[in-house]
C-alpha positions as CSV (number, residue, x, y, z in Angstrom):
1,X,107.9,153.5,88.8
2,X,109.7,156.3,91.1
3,X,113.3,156.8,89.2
4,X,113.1,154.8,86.6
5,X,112.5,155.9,83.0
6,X,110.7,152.8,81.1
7,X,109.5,152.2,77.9
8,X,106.7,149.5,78.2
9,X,107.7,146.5,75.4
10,X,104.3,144.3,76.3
11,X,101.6,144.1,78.8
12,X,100.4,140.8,80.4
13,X,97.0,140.3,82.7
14,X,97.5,137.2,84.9
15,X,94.7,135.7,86.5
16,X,94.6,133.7,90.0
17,X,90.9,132.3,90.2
18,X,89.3,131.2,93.6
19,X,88.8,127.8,93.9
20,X,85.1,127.5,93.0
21,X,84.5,125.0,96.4
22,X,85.6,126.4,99.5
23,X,86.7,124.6,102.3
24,X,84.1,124.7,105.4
25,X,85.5,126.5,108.1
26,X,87.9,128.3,106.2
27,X,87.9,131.7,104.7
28,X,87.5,131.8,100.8
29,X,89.7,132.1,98.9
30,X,90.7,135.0,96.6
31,X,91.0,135.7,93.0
32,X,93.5,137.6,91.8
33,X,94.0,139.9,88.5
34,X,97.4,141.5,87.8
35,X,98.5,144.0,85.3
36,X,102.7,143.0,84.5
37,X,104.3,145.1,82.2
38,X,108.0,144.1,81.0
39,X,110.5,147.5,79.9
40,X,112.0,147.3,76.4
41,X,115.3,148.2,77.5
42,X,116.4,146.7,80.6
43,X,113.7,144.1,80.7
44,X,112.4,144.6,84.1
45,X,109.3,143.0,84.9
46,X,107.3,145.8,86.4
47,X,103.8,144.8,88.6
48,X,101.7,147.7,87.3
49,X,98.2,146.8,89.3
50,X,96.5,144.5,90.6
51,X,92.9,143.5,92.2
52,X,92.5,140.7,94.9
53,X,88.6,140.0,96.4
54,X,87.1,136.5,97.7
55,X,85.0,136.1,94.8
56,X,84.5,133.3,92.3
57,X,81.9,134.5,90.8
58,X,82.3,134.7,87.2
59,X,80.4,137.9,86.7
60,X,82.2,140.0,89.4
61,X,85.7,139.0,87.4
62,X,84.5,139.5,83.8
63,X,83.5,142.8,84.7
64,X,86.9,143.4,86.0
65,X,88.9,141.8,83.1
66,X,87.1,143.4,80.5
67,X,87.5,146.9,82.0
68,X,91.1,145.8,82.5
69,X,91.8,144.8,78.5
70,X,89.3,147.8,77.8
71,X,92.0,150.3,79.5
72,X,94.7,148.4,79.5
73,X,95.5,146.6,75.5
74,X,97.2,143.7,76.8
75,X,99.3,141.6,74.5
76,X,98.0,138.0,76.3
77,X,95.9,137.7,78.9
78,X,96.3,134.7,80.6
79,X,94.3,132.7,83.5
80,X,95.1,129.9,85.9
81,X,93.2,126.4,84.7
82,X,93.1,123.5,86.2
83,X,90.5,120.8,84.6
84,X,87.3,122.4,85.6
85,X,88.8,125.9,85.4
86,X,89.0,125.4,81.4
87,X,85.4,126.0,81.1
88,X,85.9,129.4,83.2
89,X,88.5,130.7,81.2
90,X,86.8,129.7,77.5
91,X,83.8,131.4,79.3
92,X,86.1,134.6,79.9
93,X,87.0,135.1,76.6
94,X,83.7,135.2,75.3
95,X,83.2,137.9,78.1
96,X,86.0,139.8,77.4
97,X,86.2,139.6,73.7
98,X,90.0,138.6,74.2
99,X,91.7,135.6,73.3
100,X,92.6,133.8,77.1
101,X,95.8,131.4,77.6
102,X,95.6,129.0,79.9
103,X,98.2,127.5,82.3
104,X,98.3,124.9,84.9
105,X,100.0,125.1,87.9
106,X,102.2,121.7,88.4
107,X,104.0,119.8,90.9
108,X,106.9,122.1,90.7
109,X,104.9,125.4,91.6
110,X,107.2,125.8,94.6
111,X,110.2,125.6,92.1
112,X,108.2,128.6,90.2
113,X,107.7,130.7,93.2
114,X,111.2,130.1,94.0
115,X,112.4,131.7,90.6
116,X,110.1,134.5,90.5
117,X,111.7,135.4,93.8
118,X,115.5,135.1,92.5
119,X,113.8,137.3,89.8
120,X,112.8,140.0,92.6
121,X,116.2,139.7,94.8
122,X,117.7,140.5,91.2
123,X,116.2,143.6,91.3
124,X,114.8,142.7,87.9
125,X,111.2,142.7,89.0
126,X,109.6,145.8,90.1
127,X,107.0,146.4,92.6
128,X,106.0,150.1,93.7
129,X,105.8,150.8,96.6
130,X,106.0,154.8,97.5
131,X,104.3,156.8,99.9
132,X,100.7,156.1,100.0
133,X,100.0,159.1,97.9
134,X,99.2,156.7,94.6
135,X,97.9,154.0,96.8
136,X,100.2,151.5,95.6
137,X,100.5,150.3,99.1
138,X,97.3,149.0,99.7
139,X,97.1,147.5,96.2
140,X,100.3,145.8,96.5
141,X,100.5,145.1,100.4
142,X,98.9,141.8,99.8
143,X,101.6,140.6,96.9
144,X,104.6,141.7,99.4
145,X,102.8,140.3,102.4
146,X,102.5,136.9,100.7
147,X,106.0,136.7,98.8
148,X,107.6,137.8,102.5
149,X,105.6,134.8,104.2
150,X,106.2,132.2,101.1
151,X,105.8,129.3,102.1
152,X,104.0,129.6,105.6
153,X,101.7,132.0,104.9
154,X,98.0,131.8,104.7
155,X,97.6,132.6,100.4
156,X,99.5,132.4,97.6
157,X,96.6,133.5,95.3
158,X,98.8,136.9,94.3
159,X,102.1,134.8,93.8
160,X,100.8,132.3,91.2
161,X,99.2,135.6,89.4
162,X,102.5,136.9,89.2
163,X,104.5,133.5,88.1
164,X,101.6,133.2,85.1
165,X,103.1,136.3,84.5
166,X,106.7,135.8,84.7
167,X,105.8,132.8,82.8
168,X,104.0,134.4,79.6
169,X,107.0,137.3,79.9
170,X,109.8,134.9,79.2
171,X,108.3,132.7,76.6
172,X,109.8,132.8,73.1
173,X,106.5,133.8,71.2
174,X,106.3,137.4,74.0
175,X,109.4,138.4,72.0
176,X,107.8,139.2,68.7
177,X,105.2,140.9,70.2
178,X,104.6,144.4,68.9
179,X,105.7,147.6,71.4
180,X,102.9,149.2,73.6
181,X,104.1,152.9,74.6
């Protein structure tokens, strides 16, 4: 990140699936991956990468998550599950070779969003965004598009990536975890 000098204290991959039925008429939906990174000193949460495609296709993920904790050594990796979603994510960890956390999305999910976008106004979350030299606006355009259109836009797939995220970043058992430099 442009300016700032950060020491990386854990890594976190969040994980957005599609819904596996999509809605006739519609556009599919996406899935989302997201590499979160949280600083050891200041404790920014710092949006690192992230891939977005319509696919629900197990396959087309798995090779993306396991090149992802192949490269990346994150300290939890941790997908979106609703009831039927359980069997995806137990069938990503055999994929990966990674143990996989799973969370739910509840009622209060706007409440979440909400948060995570106190976090940003903070200044406490960081997304780059320079010149498109290091292409971080086209990977991140879709994250800023939706958090800027929350809650009237079209997707929120790249949002509840982020609050797994912001979720597995702040919980008590993230702060023992040993420091990736």
């Amino acid at each position: 990140v442009a300016g700032i000098n950060c020491s990386l204290l854990r890594l976190v991959i969040s994980v957005d699936p599609a819904a596996t039925a999509h809605t006739p008429g519609s556009d599919p939906d996406y899935t989302v991956i997201q590499l979160w990174g949280m600083d050891r000193a200041k404790h920014y949460r710092i949006l690192l990468n992230q891939w977005r495609a319509r696919t629900s296709d197990p396959r087309a993920i798995g090779r993306v998550l396991k090149r992802w904790v192949a490269a990346y050594h994150p300290d939890k990796l941790i997908i979106e599950a609703q009831a039927v979603d359980k069997l995806f994510a137990r069938g990503m960890q055999d994929v990966v070779g990674f143990p996989v956390s799973m969370r739910a999305v509840g009622a209060a999910r706007g409440n979440e969003i909400e948060a995570f976008r106190d976090l940003i106004q903070s200044g406490l979350a960081l997304i780059p965004w320079a010149r498109d030299r290091l292409g971080t606006r086209s990977t991140f355009h879709s994250f800023v598009q939706e958090l800027s259109d929350y809650p009237f836009g079209d997707h929120d797939d790249t949002l509840f990536a982020a609050i797994h995220a912001y979720s597995a970043l702040r919980t008590p058992e993230m702060a023992e975890v040993k420091a990736v430099v």
